[in-house]
TIVO-445575 format. One record per residue (C-alpha): residue number from 0; chain; x, y, z. Coordinates in steps of 0.25 Angstrom, whole numbers, padded with zeros to 4 digits. Example, Ala and Ser with C-alpha at 12.3 -4.5 7.8 and 13.67 -1.06 7.14 Angstrom:
BEGIN
REC 0 A 0049 -0018 0031 .
REC 1 A 0055 -0004 0029 .
// end
This chain:
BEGIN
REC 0 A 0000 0000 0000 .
REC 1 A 0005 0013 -0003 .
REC 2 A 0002 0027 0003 .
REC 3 A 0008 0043 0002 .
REC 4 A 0012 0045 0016 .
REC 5 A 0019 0058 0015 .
REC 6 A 0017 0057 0001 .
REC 7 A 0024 0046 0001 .
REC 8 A 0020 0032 -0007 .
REC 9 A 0025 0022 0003 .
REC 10 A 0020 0009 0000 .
REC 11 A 0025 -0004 0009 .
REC 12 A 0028 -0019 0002 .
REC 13 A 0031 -0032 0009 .
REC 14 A 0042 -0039 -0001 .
REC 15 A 0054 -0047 0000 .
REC 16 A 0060 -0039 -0011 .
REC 17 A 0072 -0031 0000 .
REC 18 A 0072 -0041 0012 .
REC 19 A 0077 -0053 0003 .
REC 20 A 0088 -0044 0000 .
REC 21 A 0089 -0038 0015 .
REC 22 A 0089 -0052 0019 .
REC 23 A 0100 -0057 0010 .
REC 24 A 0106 -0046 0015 .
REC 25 A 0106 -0051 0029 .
REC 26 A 0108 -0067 0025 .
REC 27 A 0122 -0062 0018 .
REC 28 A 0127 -0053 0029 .
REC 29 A 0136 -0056 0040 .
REC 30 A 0126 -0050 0051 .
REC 31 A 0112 -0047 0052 .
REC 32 A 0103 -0044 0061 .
REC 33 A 0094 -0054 0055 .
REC 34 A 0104 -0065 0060 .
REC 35 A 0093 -0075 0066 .
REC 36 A 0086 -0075 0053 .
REC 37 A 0099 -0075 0044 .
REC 38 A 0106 -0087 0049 .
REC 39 A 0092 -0093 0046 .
REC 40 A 0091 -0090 0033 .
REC 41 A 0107 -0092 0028 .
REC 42 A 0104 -0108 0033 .
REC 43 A 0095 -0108 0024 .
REC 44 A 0100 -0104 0011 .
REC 45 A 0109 -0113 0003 .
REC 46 A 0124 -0115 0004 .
REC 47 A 0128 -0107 -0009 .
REC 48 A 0118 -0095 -0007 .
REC 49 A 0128 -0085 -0001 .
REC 50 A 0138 -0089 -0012 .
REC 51 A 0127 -0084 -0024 .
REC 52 A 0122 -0074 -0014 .
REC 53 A 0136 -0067 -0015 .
REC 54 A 0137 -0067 -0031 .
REC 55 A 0123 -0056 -0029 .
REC 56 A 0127 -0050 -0016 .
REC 57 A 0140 -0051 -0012 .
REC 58 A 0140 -0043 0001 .
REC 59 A 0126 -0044 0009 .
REC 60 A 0123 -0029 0006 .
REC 61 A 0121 -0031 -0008 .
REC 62 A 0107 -0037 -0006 .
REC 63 A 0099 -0025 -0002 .
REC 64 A 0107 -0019 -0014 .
REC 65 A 0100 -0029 -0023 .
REC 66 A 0087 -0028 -0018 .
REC 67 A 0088 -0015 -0027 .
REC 68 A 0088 -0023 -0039 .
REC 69 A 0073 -0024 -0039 .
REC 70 A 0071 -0010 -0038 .
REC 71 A 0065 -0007 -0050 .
REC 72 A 0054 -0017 -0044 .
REC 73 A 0045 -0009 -0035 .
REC 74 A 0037 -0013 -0025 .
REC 75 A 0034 -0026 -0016 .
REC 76 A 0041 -0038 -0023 .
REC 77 A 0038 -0054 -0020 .
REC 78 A 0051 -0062 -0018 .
REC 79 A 0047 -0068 -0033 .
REC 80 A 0043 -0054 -0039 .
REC 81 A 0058 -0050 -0035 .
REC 82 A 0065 -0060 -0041 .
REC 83 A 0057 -0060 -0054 .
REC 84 A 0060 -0044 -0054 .
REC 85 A 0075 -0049 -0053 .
REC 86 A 0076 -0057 -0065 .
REC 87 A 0068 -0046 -0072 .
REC 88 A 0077 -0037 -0069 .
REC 89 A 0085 -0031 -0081 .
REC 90 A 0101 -0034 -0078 .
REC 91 A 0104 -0020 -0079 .
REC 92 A 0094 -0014 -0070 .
REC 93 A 0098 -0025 -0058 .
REC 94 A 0114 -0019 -0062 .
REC 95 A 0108 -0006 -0061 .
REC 96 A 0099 -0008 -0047 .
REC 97 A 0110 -0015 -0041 .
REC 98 A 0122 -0007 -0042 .
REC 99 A 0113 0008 -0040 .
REC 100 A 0112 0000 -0026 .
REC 101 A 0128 0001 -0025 .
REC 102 A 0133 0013 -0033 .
REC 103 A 0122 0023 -0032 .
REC 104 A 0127 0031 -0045 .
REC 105 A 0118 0028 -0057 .
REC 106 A 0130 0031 -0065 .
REC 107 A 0139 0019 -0059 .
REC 108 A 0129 0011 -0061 .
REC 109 A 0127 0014 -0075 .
REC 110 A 0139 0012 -0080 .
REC 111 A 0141 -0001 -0073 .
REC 112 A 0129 -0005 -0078 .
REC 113 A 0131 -0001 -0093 .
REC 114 A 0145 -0006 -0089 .
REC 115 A 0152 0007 -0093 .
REC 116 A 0159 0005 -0081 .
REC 117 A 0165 -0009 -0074 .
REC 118 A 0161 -0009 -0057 .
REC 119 A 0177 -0011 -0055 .
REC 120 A 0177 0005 -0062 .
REC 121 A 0167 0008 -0055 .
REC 122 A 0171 0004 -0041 .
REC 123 A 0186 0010 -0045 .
REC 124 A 0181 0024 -0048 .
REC 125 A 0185 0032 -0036 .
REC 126 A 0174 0041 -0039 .
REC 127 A 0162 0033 -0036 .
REC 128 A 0153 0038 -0025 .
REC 129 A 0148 0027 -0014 .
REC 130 A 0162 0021 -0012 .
REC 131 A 0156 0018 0003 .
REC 132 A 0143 0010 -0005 .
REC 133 A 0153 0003 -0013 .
REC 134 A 0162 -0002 0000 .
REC 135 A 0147 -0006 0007 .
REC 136 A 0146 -0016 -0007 .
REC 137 A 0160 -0022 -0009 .
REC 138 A 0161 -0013 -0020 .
REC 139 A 0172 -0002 -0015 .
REC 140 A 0183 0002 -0024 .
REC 141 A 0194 -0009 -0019 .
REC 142 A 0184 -0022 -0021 .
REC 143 A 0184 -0022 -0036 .
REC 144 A 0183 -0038 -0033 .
REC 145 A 0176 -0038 -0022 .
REC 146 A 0162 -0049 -0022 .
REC 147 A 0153 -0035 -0023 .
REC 148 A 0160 -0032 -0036 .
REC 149 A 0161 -0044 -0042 .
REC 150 A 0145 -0045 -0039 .
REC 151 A 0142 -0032 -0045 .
REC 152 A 0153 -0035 -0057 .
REC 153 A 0142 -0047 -0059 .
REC 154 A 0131 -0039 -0058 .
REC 155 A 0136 -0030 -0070 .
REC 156 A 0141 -0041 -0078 .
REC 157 A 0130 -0052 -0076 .
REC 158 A 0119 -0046 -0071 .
REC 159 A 0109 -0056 -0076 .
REC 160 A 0117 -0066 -0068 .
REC 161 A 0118 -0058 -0055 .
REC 162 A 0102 -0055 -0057 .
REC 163 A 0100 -0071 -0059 .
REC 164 A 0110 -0074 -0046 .
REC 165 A 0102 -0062 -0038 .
REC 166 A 0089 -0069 -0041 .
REC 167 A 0093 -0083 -0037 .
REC 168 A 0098 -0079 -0024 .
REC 169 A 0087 -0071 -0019 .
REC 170 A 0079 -0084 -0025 .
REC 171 A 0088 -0094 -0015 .
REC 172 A 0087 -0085 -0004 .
REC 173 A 0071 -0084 -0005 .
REC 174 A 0069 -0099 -0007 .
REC 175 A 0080 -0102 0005 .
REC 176 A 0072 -0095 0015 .
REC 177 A 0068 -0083 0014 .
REC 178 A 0055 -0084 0007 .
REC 179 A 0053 -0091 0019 .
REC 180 A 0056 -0078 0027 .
REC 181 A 0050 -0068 0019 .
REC 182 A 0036 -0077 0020 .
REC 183 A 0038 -0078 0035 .
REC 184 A 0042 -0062 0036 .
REC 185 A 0030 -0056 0025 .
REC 186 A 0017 -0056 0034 .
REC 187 A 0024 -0049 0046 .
REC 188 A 0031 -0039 0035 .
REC 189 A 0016 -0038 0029 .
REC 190 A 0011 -0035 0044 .
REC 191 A 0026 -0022 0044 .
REC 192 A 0019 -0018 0031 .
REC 193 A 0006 -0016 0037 .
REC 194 A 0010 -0008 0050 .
REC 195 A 0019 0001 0041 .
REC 196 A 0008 0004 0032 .
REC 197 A -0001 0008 0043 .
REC 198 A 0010 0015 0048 .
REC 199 A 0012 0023 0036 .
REC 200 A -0003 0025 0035 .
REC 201 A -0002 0033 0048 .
REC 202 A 0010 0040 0046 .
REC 203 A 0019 0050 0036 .
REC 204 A 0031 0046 0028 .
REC 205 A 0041 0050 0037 .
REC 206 A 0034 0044 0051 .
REC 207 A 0034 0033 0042 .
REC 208 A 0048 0033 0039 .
REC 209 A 0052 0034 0053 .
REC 210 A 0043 0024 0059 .
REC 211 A 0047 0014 0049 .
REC 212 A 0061 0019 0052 .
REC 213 A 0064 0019 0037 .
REC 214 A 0079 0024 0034 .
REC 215 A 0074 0036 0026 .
REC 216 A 0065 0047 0031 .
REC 217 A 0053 0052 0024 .
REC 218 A 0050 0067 0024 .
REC 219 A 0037 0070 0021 .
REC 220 A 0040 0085 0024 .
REC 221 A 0048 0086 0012 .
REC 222 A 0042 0072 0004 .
REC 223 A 0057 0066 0004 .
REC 224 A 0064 0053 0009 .
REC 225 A 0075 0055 0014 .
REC 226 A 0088 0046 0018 .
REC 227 A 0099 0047 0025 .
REC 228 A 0107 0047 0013 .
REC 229 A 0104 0050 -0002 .
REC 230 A 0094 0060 -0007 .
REC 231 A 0079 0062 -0002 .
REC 232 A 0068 0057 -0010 .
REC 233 A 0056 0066 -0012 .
REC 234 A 0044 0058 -0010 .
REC 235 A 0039 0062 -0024 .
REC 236 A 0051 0055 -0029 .
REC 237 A 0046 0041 -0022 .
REC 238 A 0036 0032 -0030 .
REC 239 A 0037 0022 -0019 .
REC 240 A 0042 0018 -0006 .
REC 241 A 0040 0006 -0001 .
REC 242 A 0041 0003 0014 .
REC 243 A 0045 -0014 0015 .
REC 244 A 0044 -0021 0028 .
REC 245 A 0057 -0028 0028 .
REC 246 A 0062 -0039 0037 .
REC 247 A 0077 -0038 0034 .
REC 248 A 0081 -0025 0030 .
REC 249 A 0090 -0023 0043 .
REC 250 A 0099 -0012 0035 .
REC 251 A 0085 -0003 0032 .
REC 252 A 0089 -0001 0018 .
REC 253 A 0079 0006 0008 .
REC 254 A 0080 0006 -0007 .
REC 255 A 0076 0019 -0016 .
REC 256 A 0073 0014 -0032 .
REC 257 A 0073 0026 -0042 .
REC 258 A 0064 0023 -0052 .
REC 259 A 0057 0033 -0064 .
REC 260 A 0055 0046 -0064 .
REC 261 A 0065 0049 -0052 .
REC 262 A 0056 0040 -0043 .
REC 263 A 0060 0033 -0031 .
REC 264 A 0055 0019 -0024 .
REC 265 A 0059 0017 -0011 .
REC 266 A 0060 0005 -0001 .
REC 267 A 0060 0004 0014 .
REC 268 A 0061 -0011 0019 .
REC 269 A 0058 -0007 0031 .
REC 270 A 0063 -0019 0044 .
REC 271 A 0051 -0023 0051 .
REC 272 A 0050 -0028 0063 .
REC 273 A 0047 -0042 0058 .
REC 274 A 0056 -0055 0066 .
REC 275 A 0062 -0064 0055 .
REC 276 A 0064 -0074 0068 .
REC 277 A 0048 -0073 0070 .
REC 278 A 0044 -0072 0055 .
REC 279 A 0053 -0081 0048 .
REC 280 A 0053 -0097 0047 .
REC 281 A 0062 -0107 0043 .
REC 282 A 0055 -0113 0032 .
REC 283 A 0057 -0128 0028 .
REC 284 A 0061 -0132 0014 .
REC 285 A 0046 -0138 0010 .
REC 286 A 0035 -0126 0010 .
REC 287 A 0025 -0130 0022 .
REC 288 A 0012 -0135 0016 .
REC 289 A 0002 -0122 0014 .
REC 290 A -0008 -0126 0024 .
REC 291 A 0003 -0127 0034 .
REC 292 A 0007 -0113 0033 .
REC 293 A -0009 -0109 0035 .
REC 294 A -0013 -0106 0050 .
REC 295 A -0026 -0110 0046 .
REC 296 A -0032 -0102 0059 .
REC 297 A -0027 -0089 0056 .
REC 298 A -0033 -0090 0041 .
REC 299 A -0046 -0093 0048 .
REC 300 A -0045 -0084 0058 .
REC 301 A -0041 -0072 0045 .
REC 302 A -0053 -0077 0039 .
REC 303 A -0063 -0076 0048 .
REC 304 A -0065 -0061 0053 .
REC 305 A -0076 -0056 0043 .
REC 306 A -0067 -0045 0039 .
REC 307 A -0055 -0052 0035 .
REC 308 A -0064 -0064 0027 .
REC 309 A -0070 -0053 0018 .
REC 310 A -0054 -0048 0015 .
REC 311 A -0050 -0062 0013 .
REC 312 A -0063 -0063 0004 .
REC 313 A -0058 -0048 -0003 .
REC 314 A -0043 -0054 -0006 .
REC 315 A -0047 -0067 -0011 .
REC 316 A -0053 -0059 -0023 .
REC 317 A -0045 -0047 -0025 .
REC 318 A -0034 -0042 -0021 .
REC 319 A -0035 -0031 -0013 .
REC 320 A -0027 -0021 -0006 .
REC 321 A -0030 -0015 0011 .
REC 322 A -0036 -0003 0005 .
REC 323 A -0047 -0011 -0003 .
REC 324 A -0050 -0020 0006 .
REC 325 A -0051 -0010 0016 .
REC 326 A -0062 -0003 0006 .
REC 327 A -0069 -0014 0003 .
REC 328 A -0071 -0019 0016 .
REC 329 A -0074 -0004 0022 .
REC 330 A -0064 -0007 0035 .
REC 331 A -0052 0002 0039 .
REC 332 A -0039 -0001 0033 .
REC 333 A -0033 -0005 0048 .
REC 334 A -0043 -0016 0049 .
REC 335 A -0039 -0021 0035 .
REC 336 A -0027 -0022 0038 .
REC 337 A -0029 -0029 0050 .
REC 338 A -0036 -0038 0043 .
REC 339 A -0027 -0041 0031 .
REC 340 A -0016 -0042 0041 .
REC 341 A -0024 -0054 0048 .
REC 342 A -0026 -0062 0034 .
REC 343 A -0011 -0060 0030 .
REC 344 A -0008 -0066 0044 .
REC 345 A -0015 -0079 0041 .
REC 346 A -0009 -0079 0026 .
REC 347 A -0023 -0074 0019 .
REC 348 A -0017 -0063 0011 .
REC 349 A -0007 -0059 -0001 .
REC 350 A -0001 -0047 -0004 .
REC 351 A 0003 -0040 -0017 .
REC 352 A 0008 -0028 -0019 .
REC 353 A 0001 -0020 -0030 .
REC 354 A 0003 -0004 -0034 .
REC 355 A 0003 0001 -0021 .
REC 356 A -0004 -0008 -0014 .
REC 357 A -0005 -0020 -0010 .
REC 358 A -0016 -0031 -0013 .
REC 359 A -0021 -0043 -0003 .
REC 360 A -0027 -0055 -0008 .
REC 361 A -0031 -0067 0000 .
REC 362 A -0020 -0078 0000 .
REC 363 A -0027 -0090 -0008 .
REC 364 A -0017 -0100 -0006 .
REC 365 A -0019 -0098 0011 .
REC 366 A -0033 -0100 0010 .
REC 367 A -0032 -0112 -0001 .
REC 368 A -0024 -0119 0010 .
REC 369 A -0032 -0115 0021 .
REC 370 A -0041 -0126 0021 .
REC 371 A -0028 -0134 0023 .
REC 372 A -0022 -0129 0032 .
REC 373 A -0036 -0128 0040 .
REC 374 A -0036 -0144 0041 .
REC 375 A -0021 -0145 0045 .
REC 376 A -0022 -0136 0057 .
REC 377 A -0036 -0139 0060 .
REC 378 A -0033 -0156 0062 .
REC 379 A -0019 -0155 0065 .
REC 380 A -0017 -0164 0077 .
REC 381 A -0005 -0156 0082 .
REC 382 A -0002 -0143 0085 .
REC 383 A -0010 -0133 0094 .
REC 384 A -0025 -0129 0094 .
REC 385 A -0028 -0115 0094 .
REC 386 A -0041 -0113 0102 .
REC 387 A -0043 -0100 0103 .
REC 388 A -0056 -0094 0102 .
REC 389 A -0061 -0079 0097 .
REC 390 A -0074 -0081 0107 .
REC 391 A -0073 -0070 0118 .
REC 392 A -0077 -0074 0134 .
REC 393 A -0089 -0068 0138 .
REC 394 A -0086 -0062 0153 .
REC 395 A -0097 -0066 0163 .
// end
């Protein structure tokens, strides 16, 4: 859902597209704050992943610099949808994304790109600004042969390749684990999403921006964004920001994507208070069967308040964003949301980003498997009964 606070279009997405970067990130680096859930997830990733890892991202701080290859992709991206936008991607805009990333002069990277100029000239030239960015990649002046060059010297000569390598190992590191995390971590990042566009609704830009503790402040006298380094953006000059619950962006980076016209998008993964230790699961190598992921109560228990049935009834015919439903069934928007929050806790609702909203639809698979899982867990012999009741005592 979008909205101009402050005369601001912020909009807020729940996607995987910056934390499987941020994650890498913290997998390849020697400490992390997310040390619990890292040594979780490097068990389970195979014994040659670091070594095709490195050929991509040979130091741990290239990965948030390649999540800026997508960005000419706007907007909340599925894990699939990203690597389809991947191998898409023309060779010479991934060049292009990724090195703007490392030498923040277009002219560098143009005639790197159009190869006017080899990266060993380049990183010769005692003129060059950002000799301190360089350093921070591997890519000063003195490591003309260092594993960051000889990456980026593959990235200009083969791009293809390294595109093809850059896909295969975000695929192994999803089908390794983590889209096991990300399905554990989404709902309670779906929930983030929801305070934060309440607390938007109730707020201006900049009393968002501080409550959100973003690493950019947001004028609204003046209509700019401003950061600690680099040049304000006037609010006029932003076509979108996004604002993205994040569960690993530890470092609070933010991305700005020029686009036409002089526009800019921005993105704020923002780290929620969301526990990996209480979300995530260690998965097993065969998928559960689908009834046994259903808590067949808590789908009943969805269903049966009158209000939340007749939205059910709504998404399992058109899909249909807060707002409308919010129309149609002439109730506040708090109450919907309330009541949108309780069917996405039982598994009841899908989300897909569209314009500047975002549609609901009733989940068909959970309610197809419902009657399965109903069966299980109602004749089970093991496991415990729950008997509470919603009748109240009458006092005497």
């Amino acid at each position: 859902m979008a909205s101009r606070t402050g005369h601001l279009r912020i909009e807020f997405a729940v996607t995987p597209r910056f934390d499987v970067f941020y994650a890498l990130y913290a997998v390849t680096s020697e400490t992390t704050p997310l040390e619990t859930w890292k040594e979780r997830a490097v068990g389970r990733l195979p014994d040659d992943f670091r070594q095709l890892a490195s050929r991509v991202a040979p130091l741990p701080i290239f990965w948030p610099l390649l999540a800026d290859a997508l960005q000419s992709v706007s907007g909340a991206l599925t894990f699939d949808a990203m690597l389809s936008s991947l191998r898409e991607l023309p060779a010479a805009v991934l060049q292009r994304n990724v090195l703007a990333g490392i030498f923040h002069d277009s002219d560098t990277v143009d005639a790197l790109v159009a190869r006017e100029k080899t990266l060993k000239q380049v990183l010769g030239d005692k003129s060059l600004t950002g000799v301190e960015l360089l350093t921070h990649f591997g890519l000063g002046p003195a490591t003309g042969n260092s594993v960051a060059s000889r990456a980026m010297s593959a990235l200009l000569s083969n791009p293809e390749l390294y595109r093809d390598e850059l896909v295969a190992v975000l695929q192994r590191f999803w089908q390794n684990g983590f889209s096991g995390d990300w399905t554990a971590l989404e709902p309670a990042l779906h929930d983030e999403s929801l305070r934060m566009r309440e607390l938007r609704d109730d707020s201006s830009a900049s009393q968002l921006a501080r409550e959100l503790n973003l690493p950019v402040g947001f004028d609204d006298a003046v209509g700019q964004v401003r950061s600690k380094s680099g040049t304000a953006i006037p609010y006029a000059q932003i076509n979108r920001c996004y604002i993205v619950p994040s569960a690993f962006n530890t470092r609070r980076w933010w991305a700005k994507y020029e686009g036409g016209a002089g526009e800019f998008t921005l993105y704020f993964p923002v780290l929620s208070d969301v526990s990996l230790a209480n979300q995530t699961r260690a998965r097993s190598a065969a998928a559960p069967k689908r009834s046994e992921r259903i808590d067949a109560e808590s789908v009943f228990r969805a269903l049966g308040d009158t209000t939340r049935y007749a939205i059910a009834s709504i998404l399992a015919r058109t899909p249909t964003s807060s707002a409308d439903l919010a129309r149609s069934l002439k109730v506040s928007k708090p109450t919907i949301t309330h009541h949108v929050q309780a069917l996405r806790s039982a598994g009841l609702i899908r989300e897909t980003p569209s314009g500047g909203s975002t549609k609901l639809s009733l989940s068909r698979d959970t309610v197809a498997a419902l009657f399965g899982a109903a069966v299980e867990q109602l004749f089970s012999s093991t496991g415990d009964l729950t008997l509470g009741t919603t009748r109240k005592r009458r006092s005497v």
